[in-house]
C-alpha positions as CSV (number, residue, x, y, z in Angstrom):
1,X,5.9,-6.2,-8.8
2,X,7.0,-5.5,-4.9
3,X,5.8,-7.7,-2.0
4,X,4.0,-5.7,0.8
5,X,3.5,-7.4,4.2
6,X,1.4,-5.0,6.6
7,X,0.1,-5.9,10.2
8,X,-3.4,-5.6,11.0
9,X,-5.9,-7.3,14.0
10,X,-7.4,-10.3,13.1
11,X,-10.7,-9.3,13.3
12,X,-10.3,-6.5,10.7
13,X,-8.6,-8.9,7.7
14,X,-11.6,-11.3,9.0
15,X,-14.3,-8.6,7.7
16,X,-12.1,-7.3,4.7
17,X,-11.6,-10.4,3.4
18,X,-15.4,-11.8,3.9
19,X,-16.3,-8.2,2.3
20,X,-13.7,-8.3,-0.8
21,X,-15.0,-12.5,-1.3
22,X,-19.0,-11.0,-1.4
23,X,-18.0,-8.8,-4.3
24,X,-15.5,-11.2,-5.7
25,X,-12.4,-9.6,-5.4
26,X,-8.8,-11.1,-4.1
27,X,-7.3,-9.8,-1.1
28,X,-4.5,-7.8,-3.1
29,X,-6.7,-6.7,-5.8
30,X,-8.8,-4.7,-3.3
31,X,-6.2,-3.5,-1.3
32,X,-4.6,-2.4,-4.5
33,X,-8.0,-0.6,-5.3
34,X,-7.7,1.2,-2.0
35,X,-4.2,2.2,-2.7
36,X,-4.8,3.9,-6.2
37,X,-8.2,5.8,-4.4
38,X,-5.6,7.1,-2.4
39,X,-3.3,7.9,-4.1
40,X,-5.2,9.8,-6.5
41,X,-6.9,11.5,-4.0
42,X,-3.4,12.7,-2.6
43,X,-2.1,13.6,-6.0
44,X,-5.3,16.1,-6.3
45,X,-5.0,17.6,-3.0
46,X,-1.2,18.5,-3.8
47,X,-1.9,20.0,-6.7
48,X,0.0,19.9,-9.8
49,X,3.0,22.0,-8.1
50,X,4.4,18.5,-6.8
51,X,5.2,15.6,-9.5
52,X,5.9,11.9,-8.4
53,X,9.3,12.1,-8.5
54,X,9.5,15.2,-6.1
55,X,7.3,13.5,-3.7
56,X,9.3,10.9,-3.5
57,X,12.3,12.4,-3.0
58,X,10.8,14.3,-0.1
59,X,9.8,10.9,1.5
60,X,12.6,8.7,0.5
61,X,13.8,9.0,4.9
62,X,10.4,7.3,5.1
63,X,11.5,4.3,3.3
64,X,14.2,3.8,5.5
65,X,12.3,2.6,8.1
66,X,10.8,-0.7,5.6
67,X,14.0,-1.7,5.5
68,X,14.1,-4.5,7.6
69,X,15.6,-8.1,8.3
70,X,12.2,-9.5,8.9
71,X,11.3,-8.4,5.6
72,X,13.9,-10.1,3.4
73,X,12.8,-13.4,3.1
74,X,10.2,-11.3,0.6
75,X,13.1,-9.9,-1.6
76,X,13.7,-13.2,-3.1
77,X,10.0,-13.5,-4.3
């Protein structure tokens, strides 16, 4: 399992995570939730024309930009 660190105002993890507590869910269980909505969504719209792998070839450039110093203090996890 990868380690995702993302940036968001304090105000809006505040409410997420008050919101995910009230219906008893972790932090990274919801956002992982979110993610799979999402991604399934995005699969649909695409159509079945574009598998997984394709996609991610396409993006792979994308990725580049993850690849960061800050970061690697996660690899290790």
């Amino acid at each position: 399992m990868s380690v995702m660190s993302i940036r968001i105002p304090d105000e809006k993890r505040k409410k997420l995570k008050a919101i995910a507590s009230l219906e008893g869910k972790s932090m990274s269980s919801l956002v992982s939730d979110l993610i799979d909505d999402y991604v399934n969504e995005a699969m649909e719209r695409l159509g079945e024309e574009h598998d997984l792998a394709e996609i991610m070839n396409v993006s792979e450039p994308s990725f580049s930009e993850w690849d960061n110093e800050e970061d690697e203090v996660y690899n290790d996890l």
